[in-house]
C-alpha positions in Angstrom: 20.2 1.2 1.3 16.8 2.1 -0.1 15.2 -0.4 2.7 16.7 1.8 5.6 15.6 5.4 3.4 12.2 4.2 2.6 11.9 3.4 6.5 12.8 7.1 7.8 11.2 8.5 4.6 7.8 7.2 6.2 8.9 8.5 9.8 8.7 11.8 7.7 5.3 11.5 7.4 3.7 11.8 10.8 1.5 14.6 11.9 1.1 17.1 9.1 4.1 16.6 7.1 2.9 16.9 3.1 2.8 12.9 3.1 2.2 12.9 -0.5 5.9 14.5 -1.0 7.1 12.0 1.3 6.0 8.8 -1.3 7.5 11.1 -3.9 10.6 11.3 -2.4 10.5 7.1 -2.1 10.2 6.6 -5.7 12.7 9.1 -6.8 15.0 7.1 -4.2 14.0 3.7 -5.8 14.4 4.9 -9.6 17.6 6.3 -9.1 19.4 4.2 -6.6 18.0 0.9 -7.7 16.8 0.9 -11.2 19.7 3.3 -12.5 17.6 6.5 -13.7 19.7 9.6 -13.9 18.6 12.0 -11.6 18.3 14.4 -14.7 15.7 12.5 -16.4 13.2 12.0 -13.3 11.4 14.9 -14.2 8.5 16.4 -11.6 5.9 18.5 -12.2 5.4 17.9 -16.0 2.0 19.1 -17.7 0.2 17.8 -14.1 2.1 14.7 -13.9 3.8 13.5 -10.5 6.9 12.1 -12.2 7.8 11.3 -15.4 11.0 9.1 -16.4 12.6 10.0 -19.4 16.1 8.9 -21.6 17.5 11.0 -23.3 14.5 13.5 -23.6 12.5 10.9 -24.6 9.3 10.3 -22.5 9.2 6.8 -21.2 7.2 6.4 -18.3 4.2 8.5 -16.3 4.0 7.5 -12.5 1.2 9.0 -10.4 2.3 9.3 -6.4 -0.5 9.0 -4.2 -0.1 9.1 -0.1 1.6 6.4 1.6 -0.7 3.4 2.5 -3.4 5.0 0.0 -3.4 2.5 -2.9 -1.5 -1.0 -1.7 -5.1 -2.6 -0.3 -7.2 -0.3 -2.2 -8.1 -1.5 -5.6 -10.4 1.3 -6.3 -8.2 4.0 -5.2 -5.2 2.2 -7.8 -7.5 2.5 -10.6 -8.3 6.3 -9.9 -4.6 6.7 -9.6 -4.3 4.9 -13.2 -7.2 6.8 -14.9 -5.6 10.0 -13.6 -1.8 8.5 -15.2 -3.6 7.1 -18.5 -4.7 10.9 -18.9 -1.5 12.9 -18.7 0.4 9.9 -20.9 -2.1 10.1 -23.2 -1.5 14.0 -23.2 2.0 13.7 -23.4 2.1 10.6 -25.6 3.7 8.0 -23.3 3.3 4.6 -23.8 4.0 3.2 -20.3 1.9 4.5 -16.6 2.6 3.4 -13.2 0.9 4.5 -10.1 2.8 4.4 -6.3 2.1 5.2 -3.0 5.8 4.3 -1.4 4.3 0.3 -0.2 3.8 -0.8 -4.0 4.2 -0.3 -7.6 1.8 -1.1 -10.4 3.2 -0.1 -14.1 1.7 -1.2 -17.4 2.1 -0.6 -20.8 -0.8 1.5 -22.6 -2.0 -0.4 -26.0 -3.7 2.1 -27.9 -7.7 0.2 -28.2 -6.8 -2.5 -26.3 -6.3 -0.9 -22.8 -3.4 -1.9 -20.6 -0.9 -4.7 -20.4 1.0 -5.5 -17.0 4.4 -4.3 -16.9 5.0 -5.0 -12.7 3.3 -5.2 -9.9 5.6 -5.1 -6.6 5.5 -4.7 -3.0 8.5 -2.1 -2.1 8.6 -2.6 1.9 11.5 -5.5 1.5 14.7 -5.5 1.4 15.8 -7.7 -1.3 14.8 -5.8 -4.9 11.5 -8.1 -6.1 12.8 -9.3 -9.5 9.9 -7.8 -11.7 11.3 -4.0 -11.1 13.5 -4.6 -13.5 11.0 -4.0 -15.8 10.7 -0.7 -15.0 14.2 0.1 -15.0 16.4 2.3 -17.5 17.4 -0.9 -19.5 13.8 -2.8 -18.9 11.6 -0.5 -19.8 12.0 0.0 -24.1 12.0 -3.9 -23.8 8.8 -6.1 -24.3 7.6 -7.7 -21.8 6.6 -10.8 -21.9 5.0 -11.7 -18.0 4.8 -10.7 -14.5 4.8 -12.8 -11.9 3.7 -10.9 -9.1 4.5 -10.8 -5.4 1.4 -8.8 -4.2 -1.5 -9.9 -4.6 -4.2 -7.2 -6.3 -6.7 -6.3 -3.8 -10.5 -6.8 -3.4 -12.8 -4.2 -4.7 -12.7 -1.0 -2.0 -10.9 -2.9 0.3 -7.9 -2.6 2.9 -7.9 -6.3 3.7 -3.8 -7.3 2.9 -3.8 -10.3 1.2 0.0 -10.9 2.6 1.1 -12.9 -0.4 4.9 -14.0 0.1 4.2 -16.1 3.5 5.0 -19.9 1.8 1.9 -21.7 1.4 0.6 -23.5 4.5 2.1 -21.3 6.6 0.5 -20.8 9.8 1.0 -18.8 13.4 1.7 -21.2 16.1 -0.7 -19.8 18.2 -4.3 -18.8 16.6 -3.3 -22.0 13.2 -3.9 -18.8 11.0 -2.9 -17.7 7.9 -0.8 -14.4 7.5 -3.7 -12.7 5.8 -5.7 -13.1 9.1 -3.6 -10.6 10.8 -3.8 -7.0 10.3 0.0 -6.5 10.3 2.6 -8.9 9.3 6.4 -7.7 9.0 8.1 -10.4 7.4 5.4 -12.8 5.6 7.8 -15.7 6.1 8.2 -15.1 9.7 4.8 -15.7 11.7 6.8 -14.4 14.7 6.1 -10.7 13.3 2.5 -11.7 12.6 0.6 -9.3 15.1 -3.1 -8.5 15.5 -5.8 -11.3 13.9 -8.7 -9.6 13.2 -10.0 -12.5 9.9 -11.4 -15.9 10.1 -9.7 -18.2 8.0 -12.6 -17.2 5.3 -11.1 -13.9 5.1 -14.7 -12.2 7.0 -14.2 -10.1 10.2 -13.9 -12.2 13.6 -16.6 -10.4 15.7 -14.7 -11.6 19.0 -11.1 -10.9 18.0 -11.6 -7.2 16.7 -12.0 -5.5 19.4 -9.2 -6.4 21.2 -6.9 -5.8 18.0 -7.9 -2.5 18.6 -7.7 -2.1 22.5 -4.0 -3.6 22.1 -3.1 -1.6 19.2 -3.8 1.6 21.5 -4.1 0.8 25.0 -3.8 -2.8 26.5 -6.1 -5.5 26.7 -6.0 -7.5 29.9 -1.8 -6.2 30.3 -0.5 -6.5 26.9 -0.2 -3.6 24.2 1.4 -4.5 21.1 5.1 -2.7 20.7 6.0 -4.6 17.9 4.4 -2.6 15.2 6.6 0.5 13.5 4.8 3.5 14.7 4.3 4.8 10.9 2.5 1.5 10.4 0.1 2.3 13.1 -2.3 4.2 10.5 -2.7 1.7 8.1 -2.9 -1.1 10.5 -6.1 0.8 11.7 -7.5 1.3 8.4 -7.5 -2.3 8.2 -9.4 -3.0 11.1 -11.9 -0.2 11.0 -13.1 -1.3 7.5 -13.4 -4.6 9.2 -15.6 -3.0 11.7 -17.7 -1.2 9.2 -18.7 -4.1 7.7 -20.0 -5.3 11.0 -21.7 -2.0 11.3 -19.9 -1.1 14.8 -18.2 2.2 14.2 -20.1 4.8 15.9 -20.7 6.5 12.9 -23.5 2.9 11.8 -24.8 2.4 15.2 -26.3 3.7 18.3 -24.1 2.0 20.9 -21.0 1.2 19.5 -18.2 -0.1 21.8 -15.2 1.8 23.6 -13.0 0.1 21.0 -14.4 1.1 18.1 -15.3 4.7 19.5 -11.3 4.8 19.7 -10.4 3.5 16.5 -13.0 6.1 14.9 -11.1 9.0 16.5 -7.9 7.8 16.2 -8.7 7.6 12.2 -9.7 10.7 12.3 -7.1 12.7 13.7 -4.6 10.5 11.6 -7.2 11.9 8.7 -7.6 8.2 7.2 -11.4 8.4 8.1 -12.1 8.3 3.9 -10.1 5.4 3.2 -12.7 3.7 5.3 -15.2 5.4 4.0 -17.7 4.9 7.1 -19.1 8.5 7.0 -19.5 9.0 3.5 
């Protein structure tokens, strides 16, 4: 049931609907109909913090919500999300902070001089409940704990490359032998049929050749086919993906004198979606 409400929650947030409300409204979804929260104790708006779970009265946990797609390939943005949740814990003396933008959820426990210690870090676009959320539920979160194996992997320093972990190793697409991290979107990691779009060599580095037409497919068609397959609320980050592949070829028209067609499309397209600064191409 949360699967199916996180889906149209996201169809929520096209055009200039307050997207920011619309990953809120995910993780009060996923705290009170799948980790058992009361609806009474997922209190908003408390001394600048997004959310903040509490039992009783008692504070446990301060979550920071950031826009959908924002953090789940973007280490830098997930530590400005944390720094922003150490603060208002710290301020309201909670020993737990976790940071979500409706994809993912990072939460750790805050050791006073000895920084953080993982609590859970999980992708939330499945539909089977990933096993470390119990940690952060109503009964996990007072409780030690003692390891988290993780089913996302944590991304590369200012990146929106998708590592894709959760594809069983050695898996390949029948088509391009590739890896599920090659392709710029990947619906079910263990199903290469929903692998759509390579953009990566095998080395993880931006194919030159195989870009472009990820783009042209992704909006128009490149010689008769246009990709269908991809959730139209998926569309933006999918192009964040590839554009920040693009910038570190230099080929966006904002780095170079002639760019191509392709990448003068996927430069306006980010910008009327208003994801231009998660590239960060024009900064």
């Amino acid at each position: 049931m949360f699967a199916a409400r996180r889906r149209q929650r996201l169809r929520q947030g096209l055009f200039d609907a307050p997207v920011e409300k619309v990953a809120e409204n995910i993780v009060e979804d996923l705290v009170t109909t799948v980790l058992d929260w009361s609806l009474d104790d997922v209190n908003l708006q408390i001394d600048r913090a997004d959310v903040v779970l509490s039992d009783n009265g008692y504070k446990r946990l301060v979550l920071e919500v950031k826009r959908p797609g924002s953090l789940i390939w973007h280490r830098r943005a997930i530590e400005a999300a944390l720094q922003q949740a150490l603060r208002y814990a710290s301020a309201q003396n909670v020993r737990a902070v976790a940071v979500s933008d409706g994809n993912m959820l990072y939460a750790a426990d805050v050791a006073a001089g000895r920084g953080m210690s993982d609590r859970a870090l999980v992708a939330l676009d499945t539909n089977t409940p990933p096993a470390d959320l119990w940690w952060v539920s109503v009964h996990g979160i007072y409780r030690p704990c003692p390891a988290v194996t993780s089913d996302l992997a944590w991304p590369a320093a200012h990146s929106a490359i998708p590592a894709q972990l959760g594809a069983p190793d050695g898996l390949r697409d029948h088509k391009y032998h590739l890896q599920a991290r090659c392709f710029a979107y990947v619906g079910d990691p263990g199903n290469v049929q929903t692998w759509k779009l390579p953009y990566l060599l095998e080395t993880g580095s931006p194919d030159a050749r195989r870009l472009p037409k990820a783009i042209q497919s992704l909006f128009s068609n490149y010689r008769g086919a246009q990709v269908k397959a991809i959730p139209r609320e998926a569309v933006p980050d999918v192009l964040v993906r590839l554009a920040t592949a693009a910038a570190t070829l230099r080929k966006l028209p904002c780095q170079c004198t002639d760019p191509s067609p392709a990448y003068v499309q996927a430069h306006d397209a980010l910008r009327q979606f208003g994801r231009l600064p998660d590239v960060g191409c024009c900064s």
